[in-house]
N, C-alpha and C positions, 0 to 999 in steps of 0.2 A: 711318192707321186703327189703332185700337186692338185688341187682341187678344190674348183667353188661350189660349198656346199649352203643348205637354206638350214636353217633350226626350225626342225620341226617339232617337239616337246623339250619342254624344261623340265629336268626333276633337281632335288639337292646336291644330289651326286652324278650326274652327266647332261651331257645335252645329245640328244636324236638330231642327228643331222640325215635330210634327204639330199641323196648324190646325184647326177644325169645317169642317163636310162635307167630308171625305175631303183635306183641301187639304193643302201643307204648306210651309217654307219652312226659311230658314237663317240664323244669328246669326253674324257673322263675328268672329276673334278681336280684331277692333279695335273691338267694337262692343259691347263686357261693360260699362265704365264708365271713368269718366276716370281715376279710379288708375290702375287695373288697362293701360289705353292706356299710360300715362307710365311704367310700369315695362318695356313692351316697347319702349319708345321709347332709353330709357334701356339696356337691353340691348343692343340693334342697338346703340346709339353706344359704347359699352363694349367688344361685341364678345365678352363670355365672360358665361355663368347668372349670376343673380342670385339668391342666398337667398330673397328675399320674393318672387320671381315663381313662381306654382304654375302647370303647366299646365290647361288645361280638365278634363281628364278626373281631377284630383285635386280637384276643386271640385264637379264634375258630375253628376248620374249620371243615368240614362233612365229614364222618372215622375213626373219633376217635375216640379211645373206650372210655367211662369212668365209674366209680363206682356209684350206684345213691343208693339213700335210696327212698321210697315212703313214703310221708307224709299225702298224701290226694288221695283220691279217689272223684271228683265232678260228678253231674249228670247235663248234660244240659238239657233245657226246652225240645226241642225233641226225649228226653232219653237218647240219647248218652252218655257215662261215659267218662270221661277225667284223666288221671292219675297224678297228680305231682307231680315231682319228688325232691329233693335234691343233691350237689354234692358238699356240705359243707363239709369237714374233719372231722369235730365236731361232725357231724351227723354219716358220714358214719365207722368214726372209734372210734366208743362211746364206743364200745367192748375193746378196747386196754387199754391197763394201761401203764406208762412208766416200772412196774417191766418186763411185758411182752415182752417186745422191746429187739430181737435178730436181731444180723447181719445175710443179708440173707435175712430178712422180707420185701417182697414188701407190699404196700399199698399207697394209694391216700396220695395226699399233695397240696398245693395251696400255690403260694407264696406271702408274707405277707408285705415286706419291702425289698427294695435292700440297701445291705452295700457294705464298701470298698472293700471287698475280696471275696463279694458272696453273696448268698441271705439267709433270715431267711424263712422258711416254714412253713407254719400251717398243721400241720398233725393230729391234732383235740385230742393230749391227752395230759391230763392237765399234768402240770410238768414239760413237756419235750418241751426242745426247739431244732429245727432241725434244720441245716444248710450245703448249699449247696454251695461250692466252687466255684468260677468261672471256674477253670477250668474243675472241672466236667461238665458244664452248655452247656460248648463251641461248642461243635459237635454238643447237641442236640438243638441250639438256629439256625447253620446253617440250619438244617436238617427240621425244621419245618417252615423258611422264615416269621416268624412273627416279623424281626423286628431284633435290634440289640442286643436287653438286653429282659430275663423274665420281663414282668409284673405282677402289683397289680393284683388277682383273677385270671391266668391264674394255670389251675388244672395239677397238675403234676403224673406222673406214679413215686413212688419213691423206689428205693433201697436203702438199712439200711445199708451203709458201716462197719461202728464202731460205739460200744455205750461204752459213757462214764458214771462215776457216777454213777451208778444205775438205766441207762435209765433217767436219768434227761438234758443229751445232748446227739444227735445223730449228725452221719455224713452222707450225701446222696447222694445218683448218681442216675443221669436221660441220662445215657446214650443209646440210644435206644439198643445196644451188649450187654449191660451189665443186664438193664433189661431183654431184651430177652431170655440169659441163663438163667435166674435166675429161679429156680424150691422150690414148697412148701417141705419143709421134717419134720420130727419126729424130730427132733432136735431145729427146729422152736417153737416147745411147741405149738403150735395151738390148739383151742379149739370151740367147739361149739357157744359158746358165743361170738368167734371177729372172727372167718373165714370169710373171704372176698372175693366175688368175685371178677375172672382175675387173680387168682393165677391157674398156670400149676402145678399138680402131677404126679404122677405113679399109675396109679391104677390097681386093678384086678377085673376081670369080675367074677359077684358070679353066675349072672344068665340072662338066653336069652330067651324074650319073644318077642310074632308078634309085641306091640306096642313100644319095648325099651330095656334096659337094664335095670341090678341091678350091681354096684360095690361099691369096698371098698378102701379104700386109707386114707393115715395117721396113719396107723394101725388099728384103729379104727371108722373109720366114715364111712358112706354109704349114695350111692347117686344113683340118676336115672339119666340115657341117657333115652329122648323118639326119637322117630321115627323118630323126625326132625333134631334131633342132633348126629344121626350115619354118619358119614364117609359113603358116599354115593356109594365110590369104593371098601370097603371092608362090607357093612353092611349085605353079606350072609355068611362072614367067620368067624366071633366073637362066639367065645366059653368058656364055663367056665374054670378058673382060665389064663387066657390068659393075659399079662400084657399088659395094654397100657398106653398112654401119654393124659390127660383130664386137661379139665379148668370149674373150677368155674364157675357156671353163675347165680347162685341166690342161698340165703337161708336162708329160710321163720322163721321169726322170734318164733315163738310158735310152728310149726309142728316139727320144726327142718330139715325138707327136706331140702335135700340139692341135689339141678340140677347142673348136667356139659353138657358138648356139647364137642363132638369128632372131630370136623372139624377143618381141618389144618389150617386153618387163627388163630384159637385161640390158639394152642397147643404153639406159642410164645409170651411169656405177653407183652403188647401193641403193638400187631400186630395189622392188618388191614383189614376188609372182602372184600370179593370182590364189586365193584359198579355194578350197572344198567346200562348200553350205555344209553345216555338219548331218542335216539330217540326210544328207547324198550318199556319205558312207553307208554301206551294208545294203545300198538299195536293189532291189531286184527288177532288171529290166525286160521286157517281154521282149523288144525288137532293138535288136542293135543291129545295124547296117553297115557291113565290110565296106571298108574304103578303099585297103590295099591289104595286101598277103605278101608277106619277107619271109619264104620258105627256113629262112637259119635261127630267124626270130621269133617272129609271130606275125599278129595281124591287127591292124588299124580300123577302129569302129567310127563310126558317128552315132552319137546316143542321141535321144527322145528332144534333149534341148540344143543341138546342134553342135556340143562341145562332143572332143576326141578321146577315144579313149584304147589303150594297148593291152592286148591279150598276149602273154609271154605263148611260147610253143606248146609246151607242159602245162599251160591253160584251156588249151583247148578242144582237147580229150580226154577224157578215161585213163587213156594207155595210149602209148606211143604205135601201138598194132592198130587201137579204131581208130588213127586219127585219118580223115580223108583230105586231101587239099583241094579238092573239088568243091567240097562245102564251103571255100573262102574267098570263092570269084568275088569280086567286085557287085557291091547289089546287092548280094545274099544277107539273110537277115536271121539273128542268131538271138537266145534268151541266153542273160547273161548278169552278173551280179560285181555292184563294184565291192573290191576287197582294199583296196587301199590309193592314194596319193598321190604323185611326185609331183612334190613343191618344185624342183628343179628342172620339169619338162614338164610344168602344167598341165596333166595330163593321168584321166583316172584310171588305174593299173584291175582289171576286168579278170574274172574270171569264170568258163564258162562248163567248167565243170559239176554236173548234176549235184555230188556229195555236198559241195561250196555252195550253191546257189537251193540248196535245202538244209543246210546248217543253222543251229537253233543261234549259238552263240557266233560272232564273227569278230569282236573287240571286247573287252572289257568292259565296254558301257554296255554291254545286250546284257551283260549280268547283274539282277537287283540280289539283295539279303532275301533273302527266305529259299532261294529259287535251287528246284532239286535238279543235280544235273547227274551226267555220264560222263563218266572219266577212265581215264587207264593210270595203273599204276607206274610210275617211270623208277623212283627209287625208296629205296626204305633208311632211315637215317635216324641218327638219335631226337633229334626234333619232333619226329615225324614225317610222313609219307610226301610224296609227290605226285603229285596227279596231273593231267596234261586232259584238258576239259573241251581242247579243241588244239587248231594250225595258230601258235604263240599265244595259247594261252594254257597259265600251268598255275597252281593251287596247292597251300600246304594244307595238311591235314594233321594240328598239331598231334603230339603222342596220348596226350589225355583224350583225344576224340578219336581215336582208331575202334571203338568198340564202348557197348553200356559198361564194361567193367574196363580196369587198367588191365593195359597186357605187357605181359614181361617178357615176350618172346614174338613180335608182330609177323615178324616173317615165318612162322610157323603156320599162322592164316592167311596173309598176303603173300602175293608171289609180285613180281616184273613183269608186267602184259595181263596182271588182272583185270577183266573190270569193273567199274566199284559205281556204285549209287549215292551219291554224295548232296547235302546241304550247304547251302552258302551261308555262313556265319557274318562274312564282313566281306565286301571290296571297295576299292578305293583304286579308282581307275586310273588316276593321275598317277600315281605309284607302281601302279600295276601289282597292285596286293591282291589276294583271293585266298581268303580263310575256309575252311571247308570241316566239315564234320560226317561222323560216317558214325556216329551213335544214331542204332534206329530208332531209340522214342524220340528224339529230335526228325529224324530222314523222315516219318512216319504221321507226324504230328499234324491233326488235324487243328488244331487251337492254334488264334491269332500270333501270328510272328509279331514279337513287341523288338522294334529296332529305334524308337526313339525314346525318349521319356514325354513327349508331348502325347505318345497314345497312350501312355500310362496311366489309364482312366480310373478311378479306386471302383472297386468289385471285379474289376479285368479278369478273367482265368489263363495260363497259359503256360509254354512249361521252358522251364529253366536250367542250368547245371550249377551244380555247387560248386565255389574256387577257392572257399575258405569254411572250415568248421572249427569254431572257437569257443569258451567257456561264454563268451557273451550272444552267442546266435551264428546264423550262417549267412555269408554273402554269395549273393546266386545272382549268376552273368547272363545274358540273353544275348541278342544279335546285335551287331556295329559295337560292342562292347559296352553297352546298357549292362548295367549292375545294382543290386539294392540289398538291403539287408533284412534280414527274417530272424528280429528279437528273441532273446532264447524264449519269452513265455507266447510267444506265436509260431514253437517248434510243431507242438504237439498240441492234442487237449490235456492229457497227463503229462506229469512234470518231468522235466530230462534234463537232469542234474551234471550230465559231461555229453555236451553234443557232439564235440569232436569222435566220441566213441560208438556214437551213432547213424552219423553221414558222414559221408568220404569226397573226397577232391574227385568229380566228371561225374557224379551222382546226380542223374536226370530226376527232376519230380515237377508234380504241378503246383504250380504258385499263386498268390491273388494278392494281386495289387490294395494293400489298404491307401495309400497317402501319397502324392509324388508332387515334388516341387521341381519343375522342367528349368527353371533357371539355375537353382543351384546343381542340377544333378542329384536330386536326392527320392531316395525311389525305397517306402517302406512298404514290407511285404509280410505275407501268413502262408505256410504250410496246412492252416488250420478252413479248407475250402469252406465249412457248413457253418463260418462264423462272421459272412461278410456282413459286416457296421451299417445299419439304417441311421436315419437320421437322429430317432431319437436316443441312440447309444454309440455312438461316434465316441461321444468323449470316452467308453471303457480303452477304445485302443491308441491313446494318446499316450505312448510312452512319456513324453513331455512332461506332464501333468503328476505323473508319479514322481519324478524326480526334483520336479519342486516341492510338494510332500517330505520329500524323504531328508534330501537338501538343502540347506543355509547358504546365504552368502557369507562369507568366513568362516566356514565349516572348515578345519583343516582333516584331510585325508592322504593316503598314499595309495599310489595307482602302481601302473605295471603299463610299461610300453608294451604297445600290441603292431605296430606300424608307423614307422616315418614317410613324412611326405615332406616335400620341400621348402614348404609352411610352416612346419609343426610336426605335433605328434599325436597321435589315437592312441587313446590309454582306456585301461578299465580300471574303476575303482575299487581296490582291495577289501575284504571283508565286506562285501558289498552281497546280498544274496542273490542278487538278480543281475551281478555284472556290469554296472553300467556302462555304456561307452561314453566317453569323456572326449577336448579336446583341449590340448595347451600350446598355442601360438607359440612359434618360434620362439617371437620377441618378449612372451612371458615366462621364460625359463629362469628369469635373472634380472637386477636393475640394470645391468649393466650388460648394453648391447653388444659388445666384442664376445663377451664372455658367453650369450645365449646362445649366437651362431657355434661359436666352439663347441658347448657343451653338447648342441644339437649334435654336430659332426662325430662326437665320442660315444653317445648313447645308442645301442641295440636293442632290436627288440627282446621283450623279455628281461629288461632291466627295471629294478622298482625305484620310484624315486620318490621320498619320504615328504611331509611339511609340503604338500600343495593345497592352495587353499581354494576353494568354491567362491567363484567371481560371479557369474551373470549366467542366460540361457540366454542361447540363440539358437532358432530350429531346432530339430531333433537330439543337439548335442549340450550337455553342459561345458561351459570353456571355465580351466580352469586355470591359476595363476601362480608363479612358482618369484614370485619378485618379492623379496624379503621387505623392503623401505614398506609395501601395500600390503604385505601382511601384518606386518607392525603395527599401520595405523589403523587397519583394520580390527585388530585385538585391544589397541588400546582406545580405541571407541574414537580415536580423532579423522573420525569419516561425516558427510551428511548421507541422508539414507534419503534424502527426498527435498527437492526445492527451495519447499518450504522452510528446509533448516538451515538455507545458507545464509549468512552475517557478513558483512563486508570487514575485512583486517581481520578474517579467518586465514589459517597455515593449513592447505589439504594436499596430501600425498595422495600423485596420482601417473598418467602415463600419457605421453603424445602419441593422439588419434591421427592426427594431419597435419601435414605443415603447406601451408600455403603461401605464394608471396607477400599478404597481406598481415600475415598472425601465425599463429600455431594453435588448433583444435586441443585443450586437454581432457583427457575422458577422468572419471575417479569412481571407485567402485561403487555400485547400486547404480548406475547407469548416468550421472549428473556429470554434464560436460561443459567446459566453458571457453571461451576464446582469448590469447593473449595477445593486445595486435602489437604489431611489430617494435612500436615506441616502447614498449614495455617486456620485448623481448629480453634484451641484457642490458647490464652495465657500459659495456660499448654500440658503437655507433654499430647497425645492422645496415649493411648491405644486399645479403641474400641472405634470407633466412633460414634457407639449407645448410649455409655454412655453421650455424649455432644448433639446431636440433636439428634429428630425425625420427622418424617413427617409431616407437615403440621405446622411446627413452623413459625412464624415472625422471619424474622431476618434483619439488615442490613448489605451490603456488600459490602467491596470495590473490585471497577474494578483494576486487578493486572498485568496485558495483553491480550490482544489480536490476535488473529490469523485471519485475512481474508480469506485466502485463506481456509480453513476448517472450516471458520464460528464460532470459538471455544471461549470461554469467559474462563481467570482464576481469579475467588475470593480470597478473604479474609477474615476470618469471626473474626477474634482475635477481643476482646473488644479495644484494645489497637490502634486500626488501623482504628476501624470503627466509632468513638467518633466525633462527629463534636463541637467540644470545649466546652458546655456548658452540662458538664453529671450530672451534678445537675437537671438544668432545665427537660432534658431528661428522667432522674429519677423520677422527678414528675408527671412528664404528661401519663408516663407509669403504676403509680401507682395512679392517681388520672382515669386513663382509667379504671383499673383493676375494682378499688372499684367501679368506677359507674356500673358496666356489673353484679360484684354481689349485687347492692342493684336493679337490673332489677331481677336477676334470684330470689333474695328473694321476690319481689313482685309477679314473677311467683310461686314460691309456697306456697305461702298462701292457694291459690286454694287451695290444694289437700294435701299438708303437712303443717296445720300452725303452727303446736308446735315446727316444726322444724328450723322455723322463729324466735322465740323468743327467740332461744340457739346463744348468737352471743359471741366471745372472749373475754375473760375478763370480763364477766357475774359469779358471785357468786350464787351455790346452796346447797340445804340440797340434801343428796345420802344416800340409804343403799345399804351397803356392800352384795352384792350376792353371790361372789366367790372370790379366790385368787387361785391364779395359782400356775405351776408350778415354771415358771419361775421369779414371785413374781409379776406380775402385778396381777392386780384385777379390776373386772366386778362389774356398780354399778344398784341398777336402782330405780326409784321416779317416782312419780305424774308428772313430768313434761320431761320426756325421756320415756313416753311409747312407745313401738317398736321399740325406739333406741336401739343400743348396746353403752355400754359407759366404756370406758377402761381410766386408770389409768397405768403407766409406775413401773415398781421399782423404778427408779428415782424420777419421781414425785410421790411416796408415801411417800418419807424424808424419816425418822427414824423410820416413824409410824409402831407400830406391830397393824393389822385390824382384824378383824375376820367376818363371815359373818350373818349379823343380825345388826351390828352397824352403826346405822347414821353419818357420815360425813360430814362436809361442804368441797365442792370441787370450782375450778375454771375453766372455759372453757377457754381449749386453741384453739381447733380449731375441726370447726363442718363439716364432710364430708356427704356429701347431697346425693350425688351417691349412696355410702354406709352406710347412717344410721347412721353413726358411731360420736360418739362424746370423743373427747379425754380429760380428764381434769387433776388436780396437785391439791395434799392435799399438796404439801409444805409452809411452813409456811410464808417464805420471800415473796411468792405470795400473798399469802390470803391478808398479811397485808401490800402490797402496794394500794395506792390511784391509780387510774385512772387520768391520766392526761388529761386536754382538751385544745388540741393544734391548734390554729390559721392559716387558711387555707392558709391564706399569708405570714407566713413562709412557705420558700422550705426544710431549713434542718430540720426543727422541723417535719415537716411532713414526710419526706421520715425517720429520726429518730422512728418516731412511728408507720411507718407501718411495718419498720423494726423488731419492739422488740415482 
């Protein structure tokens, strides 16, 4: 069935569509159009964001009207039917043929691909390819503020300028004037079979009845107006053969009905209904005033500010035994509560039932964090609980919050139909999230709900749950997902030498805020209440301060990963008696940036990783640095430690902080940074500076001047300037570093990937041929690359004409870890060279072979 529905919420994964008579449904995110599908397809297989994939709600917005098909009708477990929808082109204009395609013809479109001079659109009929000019695009790309340019899966209202060919090319306008005129006519050729809704006609009234209308339009087609879709200022003066102006709004594939709707938001194609004020939702009315009563339906109000609103049947009693229909005369006047909507009959959906119109919660927004509600149990699951807090609204209650202690068997105390006393942890309306907790010192708790870090006040009291207990302290979570950590020597006032063995994961206690920085998210805490810091001893609880004591910069140590984040990694420092937490940037794992990301990807927690060396503090963490060239120059004293000792035609090894259009920021350890601007970037001509460095490179730099009096440093980064005579030697020790770091990363993945240990350059295998491409490369795959992908170039295929099915012997050139990906050469000059084995104590034969 056919149908114009309005987008009423955007989330990342569907779109809320409101339907006519109060109905509504949902567009799921694989159901926008077939681009738009294959570029999420393509992501999952990828595995990391894709530039041309926009989410919904950057495409989106609630108002808009659009065309849907229904594909499914689901029943939930507590009956409820849910509708889904479609709003694929493919789908919704399956009707169309390209012979059919007249200028004039509006209908849905989605756009598919952007080229030089405009975009291609999917408007779902095989044959025809439709395209839309830039400058048709221009008004409508301002007008909607989504951005600079249409995007992949964004659905379009389209007009048919010109068709060429035979309807095998169309031309199209999306301009909001231009759609707007646009009216269905006889001339159009429309038929049963592809009428669409959100096309505006002419029609005539054949006949007037209490529940609607009957008319005709297109010469020959007929359709109903009901009761909800009369023009509310004229619906006593419509009389037979009277012309009016009607839109489309559904038509039922087998009855053939075909529904329009009179009201003027529709009467111009892709126009807009009116919205709800939001604060009107939930509001409780004292006098709503019957306008009419539809004994099969319901009943039609006039509320306080003059607009309409519908009570379904089963709204307006208790029970279908008290319902009286005498209470619904015309005049009579009723207390009554709005519960929801309809964008697509303008019109707020009432209900006048006592329970409804005394009910604490009515949406998600009635619900803040802290707030103690009443729920029932709906199910029990390995997650945790389910809870249903009211009519569409329902709350997890994870497994560690079912109780002060963990329970190993929840349905031994919970049953289905319990009712539970429950905590709001976290919602997030937009989403329609509701975290819930059912630990009574939490349910209970008289002490301030801390749900941001901005109330994070140091002396605060309040109480928290433990989420991690570690040899370095404990990190305790609060509401909206507010978290901080409690240093192991702020466990106790006695010392507690394994706190893990002491506090447990959902372990409620009371907390006090010493320290919280609301920008960075950083939130230090004490177990220790009778110890809160007055002014003049603040500095004893500055962990900070101790570990500049304790700590050098070039201090080398070994730590212990405790947590990856996608930054870096939180380590604690071994042999350390107090644990420090530590932290080592990504990009400081290695001089060399390929190699940190990787080593990141191989490292687990709980892995020790030896020779890091003590760089700088910042906030509450020491950052420490694992890039050998800055440990080097660090141990062999060729660093400045301060301003004052810079020289100009000094050599400092250090690391890119920024790169800007203008220069590149270098930082060098002890905190002295300086600027290289662009002339002085490289030996060649620099066009973007991006293309030469990125952040977190090793580089060496010379000092070029200095400025005192503004503290300012100018670098040099040119190969040519920064050589200290011996670039052979240099060359070695760079690539004799490289290769030890990946026979480290290949010992870390054995663990977990080892066949992909065993694919090293220059290794000879047997491949079948899988695919060939367009572009002439080809996909292979064998016993010994399962789960790899394994590509071959045009190039390195030679001469060979391949087909898919045939075994190959190939050669690896180079195996990427990150991505799976193994690249090799069926060339012949490959295959049939020898591997040379070249002697460590040659410098050129070696930098020669790790060259080739």
């Amino acid at each position: 069935m056919l149908l114009l529905g309005c987008i009423k919420e955007v989330s990342d994964y569907e779109l809320a569509i409101s339907l006519p008579n109060g109905l509504s449904g949902f567009v799921p995110v694989t159901q926008i159009s077939d681009a738009y599908s294959q570029l999420l397809t393509k992501q999952v297989a990828q595995g990391e964001l894709l530039e041309d994939l926009n989410s919904l709600p950057d495409m989106y917005s609630p108002g808009t009207l659009v065309r849907c098909i229904v594909t499914s009708i689901e029943k939930s477990d507590d009956g409820r039917r849910s509708v889904k929808l479609s709003i694929d082109p493919k789908k919704v204009n399956k009707g169309l043929s390209s012979t059919a395609l007249t200028a004039g013809m509006l209908l849905s479109g989605s756009v598919s691909s952007m080229e030089d001079h405009g975009y291609l659109i999917d408007i779902g009929v095989t044959g025809t390819h439709a395209f839309l000019p830039h400058q048709k695009a221009k008004n409508y790309i301002k007008a909607v503020k989504k951005g600079p340019d249409l995007k992949i899966g964004q659905n379009l209202n389209c007009l048919i300028v010109e068709v060429k060919n035979e309807g095998r090319v169309v031309c199209l306008a999306i301009d909001r004037s231009e759609v707007a005129a646009s009216l269905a006519t006889e001339r159009q050729n429309w038929t049963l079979s592809n009428l669409l809704p959100g096309l505006v006609v002419k029609a005539r009234v054949q006949k007037v009845a209490p529940l609607g209308m009957k008319l005709t339009f297109l010469s020959y087609f007929t359709g109903i107006v009901d009761f909800m879709h009369m023009d509310s200022e004229k619906s006593t003066s419509y009389s037979p053969d009277q012309v009016v102006k009607a839109c489309v709004l559904s038509v039922h594939p087998t009855s053939r009905v075909v529904r329009l709707t009179l009201r003027p938001p529709f009467l111009h194609a892709g126009g807009a209904p009116r919205q709800l004020p939001g604060q009107r939702m939930g509001a409780v009315l004292e006098e709503a005033t019957v306008k009419a009563f539809y004994k099969q339906f319901g009943a039609v109000f006039e509320l306080d500010d003059g607009t309409l609103a519908f009570a379904r049947l089963k709204h307006l009693s208790k029970t279908r035994k008290s319902f009286k229909p005498g209470a619904f005369k015309e005049g009579c006047k009723h207390k009554c509560r709005i519960i929801d909507y309809s964008l697509m009959d303008e019109m707020c959906i009432v209900s006048l039932k006592h329970q409804i119109i005394e009910a604490r919660f009515l949406q998600y927004q009635d619900i803040h964090t802290g707030d103690v509600v009443q729920g029932k149990v709906l199910s029990l699951k390995p997650i945790g609980m389910q809870v249903k807090v009211a009519d569409g609204i329902r709350g997890l209650v994870p497994s560690l919050h079912l109780s002060d202690v963990i329970l190993k068997q929840p349905e031994k105390k919970y049953s289905i139909g319990d009712e539970v006393r429950c905590r709001v942890l976290e919602c997030n309306p937009a989403g329609k999230k509701l975290i819930l907790t059912l630990k009574k010192s939490l349910v209970q708790s008289k002490l301030p709900v801390l749900s941001n870090y901005e109330d994070a006040k140091p002396g605060l009291i309040t109480h928290g749950f433990v989420v991690c207990a570690r040899e370095f302290g404990c990190i305790v979570k609060f509401y909206n997902d507010v978290k901080g950590l409690v240093p192991k020597n702020e466990l106790s006032s006695e010392p507690i030498s394994c706190p893990e063995k002491v506090f447990y994961e959902g372990q409620v206690l009371k907390v006090m805020v010493l320290k919280c920085e609301p920008q960075q998210e950083r939130l230090l805490l004490s177990f220790r209440l009778s110890s809160k810091p007055g002014p003049e001893d603040k500095r004893k609880c500055t962990p900070k301060e101790k570990q500049e004591v304790k700590h050098q910069i070039g201090e080398i140590v070994d730590v212990k990963v405790l947590k990856k984040k996608d930054n870096g990694l939180e380590v604690s420092i071994l042999e350390d008696e107090d644990n420090v937490v530590a932290w080592i940037p990504m990009l400081h794992l290695s001089d060399f940036v390929a190699t940190s990301k990787l080593l990141w990807h191989c490292l687990q927690e709980g892995d020790v990783l030896p020779r890091v060396m003590y760089l700088s503090d910042k906030g509450e963490h020491i950052i420490l640095s694992r890039k050998s060239a800055v440990i080097s120059a660090v141990q062999e004293e060729q660093v400045v430690r301060s301003f004052s000792e810079i020289q100009p035609g000094m050599l400092l090894t250090g690391y890119v902080r920024n790169v800007m259009s203008f220069g590149v920021f270098v930082e060098f350890p002890f905190g002295v940074t300086g600027l290289a601007p662009k002339v002085s970037m490289s030996d060649k001509f620099v066009t973007d500076t991006k293309d030469h460095f990125v952040v977190g490179q090793t580089v060496i730099a010379k000092v070029m001047s200095i400025d005192e009096e503004k503290q300012r440093v100018l670098l040099n980064l040119k190969v040519s300037e920064c050589s200290s005579g011996d670039s052979a030697a240099e060359s070695f020790a760079l690539l004799n570093q490289y290769f030890k770091e990946l026979k480290e990363i290949r010992d870390l993945l054995r663990r977990g990937e080892p066949s992909i240990c065993e694919l090293v350059p220059g290794k000879g295998m047997h491949l079948v041929v899988l695919d060939v491409r367009e572009d002439g490369s080809a996909l292979f795959n064998g016993s010994s690359v399962t789960g790899l992908t394994v590509t071959a170039t045009r190039y390195h295929l030679g001469d060979k004409n391949i087909a898919p099915g045939e075994k190959r012997k190939a050669l690896i050139l180079h195996v990427d870890a990150l991505t799976s990906e193994v690249y090799v050469s069926l060339r012949e000059e490959l295959l049939k060279r020898r591997p040379k084995r070249v002697s460590m104590s040659s410098v050129f034969g070696s930098v020669c072979f790790c060259l080739s």
